[in-house]
PDB file of N, CA, C and O in Angstrom, chain B, residues numbered from 101:
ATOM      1  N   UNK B 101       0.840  -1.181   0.000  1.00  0.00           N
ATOM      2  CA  UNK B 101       0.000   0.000   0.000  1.00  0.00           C
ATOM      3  C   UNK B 101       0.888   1.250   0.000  1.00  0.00           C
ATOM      4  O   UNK B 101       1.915   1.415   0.659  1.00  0.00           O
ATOM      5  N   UNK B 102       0.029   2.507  -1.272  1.00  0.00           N
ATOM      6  CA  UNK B 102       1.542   3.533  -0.846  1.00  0.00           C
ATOM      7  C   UNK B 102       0.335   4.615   0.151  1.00  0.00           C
ATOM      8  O   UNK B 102      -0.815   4.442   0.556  1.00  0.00           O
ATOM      9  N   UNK B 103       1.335   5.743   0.240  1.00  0.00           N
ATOM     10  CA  UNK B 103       0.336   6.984   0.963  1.00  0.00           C
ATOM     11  C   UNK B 103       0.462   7.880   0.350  1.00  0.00           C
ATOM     12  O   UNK B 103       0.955   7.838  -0.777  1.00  0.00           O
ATOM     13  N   UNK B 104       0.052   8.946   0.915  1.00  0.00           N
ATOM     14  CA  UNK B 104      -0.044  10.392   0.030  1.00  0.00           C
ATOM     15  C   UNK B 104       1.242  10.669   0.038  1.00  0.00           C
ATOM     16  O   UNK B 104       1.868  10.258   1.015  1.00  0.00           O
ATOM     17  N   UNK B 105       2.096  11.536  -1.176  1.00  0.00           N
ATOM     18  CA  UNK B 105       3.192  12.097  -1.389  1.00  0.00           C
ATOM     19  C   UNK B 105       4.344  10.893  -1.786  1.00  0.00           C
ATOM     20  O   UNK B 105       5.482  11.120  -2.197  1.00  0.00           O
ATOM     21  N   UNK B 106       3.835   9.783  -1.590  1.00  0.00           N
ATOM     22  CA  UNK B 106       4.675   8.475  -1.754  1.00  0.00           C
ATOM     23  C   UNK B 106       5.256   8.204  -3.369  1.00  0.00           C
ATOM     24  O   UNK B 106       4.667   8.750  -4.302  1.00  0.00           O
ATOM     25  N   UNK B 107       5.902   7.728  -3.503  1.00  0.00           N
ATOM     26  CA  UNK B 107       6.766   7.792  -5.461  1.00  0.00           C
ATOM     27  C   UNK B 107       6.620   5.979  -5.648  1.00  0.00           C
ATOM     28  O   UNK B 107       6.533   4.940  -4.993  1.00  0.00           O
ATOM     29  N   UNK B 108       6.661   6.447  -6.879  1.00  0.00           N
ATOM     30  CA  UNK B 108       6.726   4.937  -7.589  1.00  0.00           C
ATOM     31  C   UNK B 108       7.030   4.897  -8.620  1.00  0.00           C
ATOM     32  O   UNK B 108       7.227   5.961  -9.207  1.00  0.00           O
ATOM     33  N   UNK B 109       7.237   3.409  -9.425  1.00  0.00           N
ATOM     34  CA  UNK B 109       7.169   3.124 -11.140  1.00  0.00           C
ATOM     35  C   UNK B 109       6.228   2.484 -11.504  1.00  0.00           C
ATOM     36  O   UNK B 109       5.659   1.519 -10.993  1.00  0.00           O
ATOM     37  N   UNK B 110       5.960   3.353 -12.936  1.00  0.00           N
ATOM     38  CA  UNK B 110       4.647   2.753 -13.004  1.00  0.00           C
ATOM     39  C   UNK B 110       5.057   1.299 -13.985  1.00  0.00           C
ATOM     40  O   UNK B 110       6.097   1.288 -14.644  1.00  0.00           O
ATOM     41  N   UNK B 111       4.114   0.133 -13.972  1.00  0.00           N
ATOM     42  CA  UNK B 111       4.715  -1.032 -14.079  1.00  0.00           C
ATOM     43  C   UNK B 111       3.864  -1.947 -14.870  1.00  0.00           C
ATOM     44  O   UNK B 111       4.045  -3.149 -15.066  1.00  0.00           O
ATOM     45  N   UNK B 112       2.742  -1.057 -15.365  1.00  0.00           N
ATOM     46  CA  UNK B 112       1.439  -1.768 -16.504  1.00  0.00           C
ATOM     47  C   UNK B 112       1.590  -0.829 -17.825  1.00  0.00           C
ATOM     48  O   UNK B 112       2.438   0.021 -17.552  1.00  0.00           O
ATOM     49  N   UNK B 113       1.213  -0.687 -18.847  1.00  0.00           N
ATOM     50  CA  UNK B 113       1.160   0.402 -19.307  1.00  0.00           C
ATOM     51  C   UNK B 113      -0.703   0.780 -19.056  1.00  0.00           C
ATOM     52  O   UNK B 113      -1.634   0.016 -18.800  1.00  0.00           O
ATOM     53  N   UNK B 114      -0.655   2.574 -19.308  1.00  0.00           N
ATOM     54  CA  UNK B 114      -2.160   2.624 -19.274  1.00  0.00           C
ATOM     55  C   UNK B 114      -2.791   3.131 -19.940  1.00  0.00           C
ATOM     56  O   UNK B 114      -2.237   3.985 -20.633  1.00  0.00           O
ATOM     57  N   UNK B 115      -3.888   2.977 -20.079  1.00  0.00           N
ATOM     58  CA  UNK B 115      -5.070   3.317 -21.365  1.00  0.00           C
ATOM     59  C   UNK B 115      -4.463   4.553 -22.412  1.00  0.00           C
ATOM     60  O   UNK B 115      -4.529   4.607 -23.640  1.00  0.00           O
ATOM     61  N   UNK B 116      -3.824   5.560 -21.397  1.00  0.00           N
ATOM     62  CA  UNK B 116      -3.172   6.684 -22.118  1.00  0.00           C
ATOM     63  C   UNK B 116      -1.670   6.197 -22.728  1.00  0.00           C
ATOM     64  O   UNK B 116      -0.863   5.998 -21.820  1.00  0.00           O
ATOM     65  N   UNK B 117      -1.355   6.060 -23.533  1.00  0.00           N
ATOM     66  CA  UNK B 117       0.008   5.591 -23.846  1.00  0.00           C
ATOM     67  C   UNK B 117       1.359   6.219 -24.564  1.00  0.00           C
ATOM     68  O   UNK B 117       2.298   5.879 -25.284  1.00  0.00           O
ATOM     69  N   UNK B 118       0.665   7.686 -23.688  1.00  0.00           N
ATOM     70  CA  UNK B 118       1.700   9.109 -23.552  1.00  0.00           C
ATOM     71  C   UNK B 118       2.693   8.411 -22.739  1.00  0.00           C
ATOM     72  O   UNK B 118       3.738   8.062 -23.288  1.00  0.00           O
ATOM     73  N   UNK B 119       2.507   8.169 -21.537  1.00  0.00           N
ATOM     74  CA  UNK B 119       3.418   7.804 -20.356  1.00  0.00           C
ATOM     75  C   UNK B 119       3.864   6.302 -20.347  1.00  0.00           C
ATOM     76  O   UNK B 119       3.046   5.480 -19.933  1.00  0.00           O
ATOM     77  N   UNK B 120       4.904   5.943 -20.705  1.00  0.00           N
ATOM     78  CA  UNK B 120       5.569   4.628 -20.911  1.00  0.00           C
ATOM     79  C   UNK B 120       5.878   4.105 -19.430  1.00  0.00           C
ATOM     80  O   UNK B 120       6.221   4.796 -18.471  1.00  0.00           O
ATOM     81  N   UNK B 121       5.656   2.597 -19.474  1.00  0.00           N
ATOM     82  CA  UNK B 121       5.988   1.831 -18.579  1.00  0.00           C
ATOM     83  C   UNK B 121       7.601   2.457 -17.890  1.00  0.00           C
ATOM     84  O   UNK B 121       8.494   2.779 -18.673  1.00  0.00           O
ATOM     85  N   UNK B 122       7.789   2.559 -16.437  1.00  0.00           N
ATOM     86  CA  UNK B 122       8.832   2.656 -15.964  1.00  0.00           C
ATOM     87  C   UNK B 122       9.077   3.830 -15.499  1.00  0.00           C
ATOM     88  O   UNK B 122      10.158   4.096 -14.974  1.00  0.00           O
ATOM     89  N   UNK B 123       7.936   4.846 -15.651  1.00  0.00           N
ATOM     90  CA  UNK B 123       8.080   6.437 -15.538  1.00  0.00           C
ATOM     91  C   UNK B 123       7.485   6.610 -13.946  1.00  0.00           C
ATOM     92  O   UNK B 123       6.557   6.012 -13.401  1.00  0.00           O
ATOM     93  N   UNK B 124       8.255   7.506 -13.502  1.00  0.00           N
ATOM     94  CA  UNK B 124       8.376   7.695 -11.881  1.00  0.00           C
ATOM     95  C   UNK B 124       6.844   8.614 -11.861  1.00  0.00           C
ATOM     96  O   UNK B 124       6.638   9.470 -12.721  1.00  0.00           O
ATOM     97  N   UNK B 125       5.633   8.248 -10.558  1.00  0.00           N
ATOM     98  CA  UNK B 125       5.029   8.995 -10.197  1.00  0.00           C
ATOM     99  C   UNK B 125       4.705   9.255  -8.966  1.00  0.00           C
ATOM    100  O   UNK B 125       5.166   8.496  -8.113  1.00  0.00           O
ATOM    101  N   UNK B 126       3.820  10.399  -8.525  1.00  0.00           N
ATOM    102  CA  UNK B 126       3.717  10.666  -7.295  1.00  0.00           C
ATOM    103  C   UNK B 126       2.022  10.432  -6.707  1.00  0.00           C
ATOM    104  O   UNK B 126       1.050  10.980  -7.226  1.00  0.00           O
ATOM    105  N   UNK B 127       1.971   9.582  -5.633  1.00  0.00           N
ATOM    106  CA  UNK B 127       0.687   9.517  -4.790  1.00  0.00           C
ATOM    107  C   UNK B 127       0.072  10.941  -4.337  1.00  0.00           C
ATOM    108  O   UNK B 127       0.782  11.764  -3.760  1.00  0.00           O
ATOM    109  N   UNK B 128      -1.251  11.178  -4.622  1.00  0.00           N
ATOM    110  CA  UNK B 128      -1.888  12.668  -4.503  1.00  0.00           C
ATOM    111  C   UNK B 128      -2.540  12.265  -3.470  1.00  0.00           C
ATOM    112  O   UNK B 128      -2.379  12.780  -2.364  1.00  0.00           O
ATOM    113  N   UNK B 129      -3.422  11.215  -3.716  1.00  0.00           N
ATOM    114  CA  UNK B 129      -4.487  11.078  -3.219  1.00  0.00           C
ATOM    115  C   UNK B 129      -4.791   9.458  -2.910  1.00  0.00           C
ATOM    116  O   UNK B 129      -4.586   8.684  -3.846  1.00  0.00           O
ATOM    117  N   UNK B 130      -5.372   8.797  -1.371  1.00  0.00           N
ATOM    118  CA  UNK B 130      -5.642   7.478  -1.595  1.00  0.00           C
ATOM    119  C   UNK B 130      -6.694   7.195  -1.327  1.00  0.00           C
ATOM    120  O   UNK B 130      -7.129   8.345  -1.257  1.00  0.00           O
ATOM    121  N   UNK B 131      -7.579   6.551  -1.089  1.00  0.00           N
ATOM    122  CA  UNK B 131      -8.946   5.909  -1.967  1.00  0.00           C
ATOM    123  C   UNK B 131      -8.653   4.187  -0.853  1.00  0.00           C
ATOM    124  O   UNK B 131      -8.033   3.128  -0.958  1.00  0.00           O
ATOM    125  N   UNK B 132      -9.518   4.844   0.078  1.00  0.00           N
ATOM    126  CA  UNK B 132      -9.549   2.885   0.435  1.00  0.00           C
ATOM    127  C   UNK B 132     -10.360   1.958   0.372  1.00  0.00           C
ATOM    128  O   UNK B 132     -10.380   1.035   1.187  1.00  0.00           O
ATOM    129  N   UNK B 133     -10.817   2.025  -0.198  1.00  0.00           N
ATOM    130  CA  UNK B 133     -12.043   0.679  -1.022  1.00  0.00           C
ATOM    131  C   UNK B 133     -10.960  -0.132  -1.259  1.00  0.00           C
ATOM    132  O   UNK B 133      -9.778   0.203  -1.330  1.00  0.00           O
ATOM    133  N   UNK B 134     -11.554  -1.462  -1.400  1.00  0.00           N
ATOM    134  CA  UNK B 134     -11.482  -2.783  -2.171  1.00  0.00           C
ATOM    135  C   UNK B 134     -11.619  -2.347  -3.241  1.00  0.00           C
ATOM    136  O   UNK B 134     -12.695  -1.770  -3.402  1.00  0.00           O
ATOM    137  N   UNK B 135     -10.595  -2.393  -4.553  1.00  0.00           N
ATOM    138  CA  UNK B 135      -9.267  -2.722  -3.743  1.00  0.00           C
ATOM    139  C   UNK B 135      -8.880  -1.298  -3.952  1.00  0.00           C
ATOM    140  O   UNK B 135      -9.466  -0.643  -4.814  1.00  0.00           O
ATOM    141  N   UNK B 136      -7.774  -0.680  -3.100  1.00  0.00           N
ATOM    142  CA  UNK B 136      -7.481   0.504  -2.822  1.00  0.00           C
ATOM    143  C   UNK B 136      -6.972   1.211  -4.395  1.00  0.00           C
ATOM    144  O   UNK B 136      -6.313   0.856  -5.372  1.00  0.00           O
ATOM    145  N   UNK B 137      -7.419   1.922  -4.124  1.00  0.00           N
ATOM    146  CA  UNK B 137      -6.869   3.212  -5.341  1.00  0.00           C
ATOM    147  C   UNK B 137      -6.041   4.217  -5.203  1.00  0.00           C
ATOM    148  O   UNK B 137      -5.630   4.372  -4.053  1.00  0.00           O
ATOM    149  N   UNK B 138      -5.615   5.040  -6.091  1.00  0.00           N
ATOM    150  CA  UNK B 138      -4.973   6.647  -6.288  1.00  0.00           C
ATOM    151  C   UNK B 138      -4.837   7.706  -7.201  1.00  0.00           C
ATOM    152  O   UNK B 138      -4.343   7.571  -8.320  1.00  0.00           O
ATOM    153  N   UNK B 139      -5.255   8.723  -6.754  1.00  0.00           N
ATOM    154  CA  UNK B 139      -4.802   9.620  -7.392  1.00  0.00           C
ATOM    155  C   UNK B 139      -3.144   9.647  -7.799  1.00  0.00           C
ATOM    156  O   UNK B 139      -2.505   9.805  -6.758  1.00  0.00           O
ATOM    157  N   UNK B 140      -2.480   9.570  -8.678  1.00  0.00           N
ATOM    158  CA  UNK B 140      -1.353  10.093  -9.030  1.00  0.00           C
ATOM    159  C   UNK B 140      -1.284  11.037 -10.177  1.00  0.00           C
ATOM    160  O   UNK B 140      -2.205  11.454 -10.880  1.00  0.00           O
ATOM    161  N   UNK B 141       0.057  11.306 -10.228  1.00  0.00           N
ATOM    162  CA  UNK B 141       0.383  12.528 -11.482  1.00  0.00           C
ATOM    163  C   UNK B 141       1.881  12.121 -11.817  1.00  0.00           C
ATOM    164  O   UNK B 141       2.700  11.623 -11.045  1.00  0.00           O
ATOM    165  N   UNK B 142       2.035  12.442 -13.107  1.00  0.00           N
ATOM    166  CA  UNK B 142       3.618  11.601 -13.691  1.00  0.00           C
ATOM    167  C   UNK B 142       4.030  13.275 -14.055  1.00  0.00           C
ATOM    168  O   UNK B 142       3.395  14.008 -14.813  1.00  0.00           O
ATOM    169  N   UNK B 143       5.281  13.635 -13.279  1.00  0.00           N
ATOM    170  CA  UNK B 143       5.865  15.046 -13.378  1.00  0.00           C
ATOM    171  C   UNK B 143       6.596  15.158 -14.114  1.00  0.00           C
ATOM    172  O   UNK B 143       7.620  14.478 -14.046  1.00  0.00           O
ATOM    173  N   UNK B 144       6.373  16.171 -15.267  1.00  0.00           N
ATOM    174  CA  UNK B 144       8.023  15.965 -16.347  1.00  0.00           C
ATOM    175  C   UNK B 144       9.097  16.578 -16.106  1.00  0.00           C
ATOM    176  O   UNK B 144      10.023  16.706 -16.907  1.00  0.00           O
ATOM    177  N   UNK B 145       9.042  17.149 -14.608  1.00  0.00           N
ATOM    178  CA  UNK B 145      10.709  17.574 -14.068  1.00  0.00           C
ATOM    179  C   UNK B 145      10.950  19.057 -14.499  1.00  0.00           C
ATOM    180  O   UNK B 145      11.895  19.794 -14.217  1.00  0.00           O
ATOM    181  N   UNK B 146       9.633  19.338 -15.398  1.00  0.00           N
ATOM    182  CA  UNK B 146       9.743  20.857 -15.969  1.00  0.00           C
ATOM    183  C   UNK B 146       8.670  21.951 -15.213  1.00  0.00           C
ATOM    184  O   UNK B 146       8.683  23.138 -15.539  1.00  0.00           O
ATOM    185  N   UNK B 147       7.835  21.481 -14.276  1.00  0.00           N
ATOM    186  CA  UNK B 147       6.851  22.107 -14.064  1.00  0.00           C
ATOM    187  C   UNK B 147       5.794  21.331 -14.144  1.00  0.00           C
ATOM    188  O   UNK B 147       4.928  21.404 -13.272  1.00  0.00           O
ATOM    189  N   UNK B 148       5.736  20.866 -14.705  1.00  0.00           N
ATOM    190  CA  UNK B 148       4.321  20.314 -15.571  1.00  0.00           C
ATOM    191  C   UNK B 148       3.785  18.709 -15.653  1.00  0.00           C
ATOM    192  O   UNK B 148       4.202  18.082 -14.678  1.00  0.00           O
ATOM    193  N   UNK B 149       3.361  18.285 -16.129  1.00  0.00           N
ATOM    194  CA  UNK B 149       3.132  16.849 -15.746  1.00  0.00           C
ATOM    195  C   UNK B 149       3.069  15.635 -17.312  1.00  0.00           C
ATOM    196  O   UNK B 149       2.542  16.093 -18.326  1.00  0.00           O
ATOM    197  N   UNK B 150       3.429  14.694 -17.336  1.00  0.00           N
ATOM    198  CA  UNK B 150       3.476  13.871 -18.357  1.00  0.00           C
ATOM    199  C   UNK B 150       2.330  13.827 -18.686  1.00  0.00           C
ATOM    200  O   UNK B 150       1.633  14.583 -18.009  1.00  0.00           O
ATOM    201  N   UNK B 151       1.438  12.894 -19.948  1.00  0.00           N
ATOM    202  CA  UNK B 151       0.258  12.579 -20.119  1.00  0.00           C
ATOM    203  C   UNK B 151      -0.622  13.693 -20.734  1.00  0.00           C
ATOM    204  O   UNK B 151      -0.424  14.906 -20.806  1.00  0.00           O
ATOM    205  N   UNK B 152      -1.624  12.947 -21.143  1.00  0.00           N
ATOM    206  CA  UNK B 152      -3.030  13.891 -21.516  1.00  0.00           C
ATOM    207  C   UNK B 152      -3.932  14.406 -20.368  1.00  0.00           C
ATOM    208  O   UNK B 152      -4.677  15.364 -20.577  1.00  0.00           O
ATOM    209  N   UNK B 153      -3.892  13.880 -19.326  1.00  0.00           N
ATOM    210  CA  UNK B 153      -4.621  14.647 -18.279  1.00  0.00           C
ATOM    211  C   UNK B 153      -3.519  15.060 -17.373  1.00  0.00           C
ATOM    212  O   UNK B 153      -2.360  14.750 -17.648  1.00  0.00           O
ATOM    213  N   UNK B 154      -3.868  15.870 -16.105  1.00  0.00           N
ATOM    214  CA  UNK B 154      -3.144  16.518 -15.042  1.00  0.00           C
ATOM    215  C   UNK B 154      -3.166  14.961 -13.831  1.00  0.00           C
ATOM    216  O   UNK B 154      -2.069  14.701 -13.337  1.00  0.00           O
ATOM    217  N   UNK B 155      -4.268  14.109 -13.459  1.00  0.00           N
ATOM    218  CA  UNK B 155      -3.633  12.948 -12.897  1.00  0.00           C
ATOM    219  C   UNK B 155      -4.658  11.837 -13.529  1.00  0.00           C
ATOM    220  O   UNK B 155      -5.600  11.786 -14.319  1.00  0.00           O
ATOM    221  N   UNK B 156      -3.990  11.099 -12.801  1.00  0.00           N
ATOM    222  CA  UNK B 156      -5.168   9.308 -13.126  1.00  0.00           C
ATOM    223  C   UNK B 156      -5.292   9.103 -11.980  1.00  0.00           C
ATOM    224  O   UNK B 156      -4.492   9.420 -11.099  1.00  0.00           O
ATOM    225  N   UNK B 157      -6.583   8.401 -11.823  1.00  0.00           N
ATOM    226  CA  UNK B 157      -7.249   7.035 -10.317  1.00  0.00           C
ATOM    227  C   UNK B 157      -6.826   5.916 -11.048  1.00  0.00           C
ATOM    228  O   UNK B 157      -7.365   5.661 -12.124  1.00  0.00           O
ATOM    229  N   UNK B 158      -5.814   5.130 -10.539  1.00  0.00           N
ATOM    230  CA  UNK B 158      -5.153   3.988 -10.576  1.00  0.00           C
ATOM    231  C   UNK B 158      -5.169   2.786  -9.931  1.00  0.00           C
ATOM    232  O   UNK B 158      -5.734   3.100  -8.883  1.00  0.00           O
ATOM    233  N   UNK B 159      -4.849   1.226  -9.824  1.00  0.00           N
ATOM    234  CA  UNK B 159      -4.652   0.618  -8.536  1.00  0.00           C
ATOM    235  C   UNK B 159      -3.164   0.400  -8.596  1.00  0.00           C
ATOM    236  O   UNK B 159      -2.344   0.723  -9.456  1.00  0.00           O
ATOM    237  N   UNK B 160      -3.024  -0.284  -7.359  1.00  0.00           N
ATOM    238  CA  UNK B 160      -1.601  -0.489  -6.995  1.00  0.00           C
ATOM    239  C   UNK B 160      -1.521  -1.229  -7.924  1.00  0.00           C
ATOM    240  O   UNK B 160      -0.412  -1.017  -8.414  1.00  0.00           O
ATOM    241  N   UNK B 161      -2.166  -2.194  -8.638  1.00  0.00           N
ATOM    242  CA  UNK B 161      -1.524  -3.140  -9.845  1.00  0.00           C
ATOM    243  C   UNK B 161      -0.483  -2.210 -10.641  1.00  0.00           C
ATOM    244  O   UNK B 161       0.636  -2.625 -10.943  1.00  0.00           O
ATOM    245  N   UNK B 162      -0.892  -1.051 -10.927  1.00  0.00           N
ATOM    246  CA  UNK B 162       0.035  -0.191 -11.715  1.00  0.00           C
ATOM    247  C   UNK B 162       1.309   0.164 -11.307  1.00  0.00           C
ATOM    248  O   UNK B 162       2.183   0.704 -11.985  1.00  0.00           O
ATOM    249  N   UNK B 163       1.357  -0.257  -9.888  1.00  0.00           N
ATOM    250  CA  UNK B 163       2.096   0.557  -9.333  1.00  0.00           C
ATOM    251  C   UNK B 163       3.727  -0.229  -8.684  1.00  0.00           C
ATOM    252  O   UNK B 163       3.585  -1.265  -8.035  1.00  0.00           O
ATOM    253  N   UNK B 164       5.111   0.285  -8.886  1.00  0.00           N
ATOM    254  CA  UNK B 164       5.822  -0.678  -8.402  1.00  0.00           C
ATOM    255  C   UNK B 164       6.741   0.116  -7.389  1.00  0.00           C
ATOM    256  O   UNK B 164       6.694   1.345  -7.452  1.00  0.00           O
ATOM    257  N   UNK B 165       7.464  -0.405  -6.582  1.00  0.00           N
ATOM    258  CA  UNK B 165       8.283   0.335  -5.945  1.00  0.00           C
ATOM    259  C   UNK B 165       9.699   0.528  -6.318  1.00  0.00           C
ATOM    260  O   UNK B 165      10.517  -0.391  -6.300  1.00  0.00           O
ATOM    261  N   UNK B 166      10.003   1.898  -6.698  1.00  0.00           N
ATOM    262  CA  UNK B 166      11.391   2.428  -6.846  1.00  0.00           C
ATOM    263  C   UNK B 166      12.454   2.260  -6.677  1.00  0.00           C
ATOM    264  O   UNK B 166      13.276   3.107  -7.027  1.00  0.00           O
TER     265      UNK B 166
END
């Protein structure tokens, strides 16, 4: 399980396929339902954020540790 502000790699690819497998993101937001979720956002180190949207609701399936 991660928490808010927590980092990861992402480790599925996803529906959007701007952001390639292996790209570092950050936990915004967590969601504890079965099975737990998150807000994240993939940062391009410039300000701004990878992808077509500003974040995704994800599960940890996506998610790997750094």
């Amino acid at each position: 399980m991660f928490d808010e502000h927590d980092t990861f790699v992402l480790c599925q690819q996803l529906s959007d396929a701007t952001i390639p497998v292996g790209t570092h993101g950050v936990v915004l937001m967590v969601y504890g339902e079965k099975p737990c979720s998150y807000d994240v956002e993939f940062p391009d180190g410039k300000g701004g954020n990878l992808g077509k949207a500003m974040t995704y609701t994800i599960t940890g399936d996506f998610m790997g540790v750094k």
